[in-house]
VEXRO-257517 format. One record per residue (C-alpha): residue in one letter; x, y, z. Coordinates in steps of 0.5 Angstrom, whole numbers, plus 500, padded with zeros to 3 digits. Example, Ala and Ser with C-alpha at 12.3 -4.5 7.8 and 13.67 -1.06 7.14 Angstrom:
<recs>
A525491516S527498514
</recs>
This chain:
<recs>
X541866585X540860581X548860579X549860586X545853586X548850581X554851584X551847590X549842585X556842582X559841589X555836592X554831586X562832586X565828591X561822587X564818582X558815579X561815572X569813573X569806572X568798577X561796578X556802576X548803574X545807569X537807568X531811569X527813575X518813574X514817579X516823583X520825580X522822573X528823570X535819571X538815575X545811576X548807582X556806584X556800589X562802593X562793596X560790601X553793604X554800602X554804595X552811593X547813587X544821584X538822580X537828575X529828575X523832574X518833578X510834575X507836581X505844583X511848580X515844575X522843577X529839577X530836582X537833583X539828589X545824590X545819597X549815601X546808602X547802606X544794604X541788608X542784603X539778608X533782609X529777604X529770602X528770594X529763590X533767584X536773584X537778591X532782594X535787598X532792603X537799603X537806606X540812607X543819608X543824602X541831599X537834595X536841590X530843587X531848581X525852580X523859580X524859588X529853589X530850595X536845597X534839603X536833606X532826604X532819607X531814602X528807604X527803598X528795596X532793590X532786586X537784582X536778577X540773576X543774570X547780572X546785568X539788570X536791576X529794579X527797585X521801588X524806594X520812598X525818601X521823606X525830604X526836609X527842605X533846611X534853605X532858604X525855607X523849610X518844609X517836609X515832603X516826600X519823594X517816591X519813584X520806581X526805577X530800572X537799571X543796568X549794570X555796566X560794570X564787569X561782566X558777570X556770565X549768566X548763571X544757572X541757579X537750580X542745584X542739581X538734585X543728583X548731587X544731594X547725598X542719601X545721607X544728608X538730613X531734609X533740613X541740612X538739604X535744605X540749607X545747603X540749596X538756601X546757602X547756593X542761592X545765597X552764593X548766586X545772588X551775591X555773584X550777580X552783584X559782583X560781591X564776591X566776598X560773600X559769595X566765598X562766605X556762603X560757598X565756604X559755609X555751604X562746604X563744610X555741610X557738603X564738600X563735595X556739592X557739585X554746583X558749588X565747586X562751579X560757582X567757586X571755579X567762576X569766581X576765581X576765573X573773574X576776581X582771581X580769588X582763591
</recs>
């Protein structure tokens, strides 16, 4: 019997190609349960991540899962780095002496610093046990990554204060520093796509803005972006 799940574990994890190469996360995850975790971003607002984890609590198990998620990378406003809320759709396999294959829906927040080469995040994901019994529970993990895709040059996130205009008005600053950040943090992600929306954003409010012209000089030097 434990052949047959492992040969549905082969199957689901299969379609994810969580180790072939682009922008990819390796690190662990601490809770329930506890074990390795890896993420691919697969661009834009979407990626999938798996996890090979044991579990502590009642009958010890492994635990495998792998989940395909969607981010909100506007959900919150941080002054460095990015904090987005994501969610999504997955399965997982228990692996005891009675095994058990259900869904789960993971919610978590993820932050990734702004040097772009490290992440955490905390994530709760309710589990529907569907064969050969089922039952509900939920799973609930902090995590560390690192990112091991490009490699991104560290930033510096503070705009200059010289560069802002007598004439620019006190709220127009301050969208012109909120849309920076919002540059940098999707640079440290490697979303270059909505770096270039805020830079392009930013640039009609103040053209000549400085700290924005670097950051779009680095994004052309990595993506060949115009």
């Amino acid at each position: 019997m434990k052949n047959i799940y492992l040969l549905l574990a082969v199957s689901f994890f299969g379609p994810y190609p969580c180790f072939a190469g682009g922008q990819y996360e390796l690190g662990f995850i601490a809770g329930e349960p506890t074990g390795i975790s890896a993420k691919r971003d697969l661009g834009g607002d979407k990626a999938v991540d798996a996890a090979a984890a044991w579990s502590f609590l009642g009958e010890k198990s492994l635990n495998l899962h792998a989940d395909y998620l969607w981010f909100r990378n506007d959900a919150f406003k941080t002054a460095g780095g990015k904090l987005p809320l994501y969610y999504g759709l997955g399965g997982r396999i228990k692996l005891a002496d009675k095994s058990l294959v259900g869904a789960r829906l993971p919610v978590g927040l993820q932050y990734f610093f702004n040097d772009g080469r490290f992440t955490i995040f905390a994530e709760i994901a309710p589990v529907l046990d569907l064969f050969p019994d089922t039952g509900l529970s939920l799973s609930a993990a902090l995590g560390f990554r690192v990112l091991l895709g490009r490699k991104i040059q560290p930033l510096a996130v503070v705009p200059s204060t010289k560069e802002t205009p007598v004439n620019l008005s006190p709220s127009d600053t301050k969208k012109v520093e909120s849309l920076y950040y919002k540059a940098v943090g999707a640079y440290s992600n490697n979303d270059m796509a909505a770096a270039l929306e805020s830079l392009n954003e930013l640039s009609s409010i103040y053209p000549s803005y400085q700290p924005a012209a670097e950051l779009r000089d680095k994004i052309r030097s990595v993506s060949g972006s115009k």
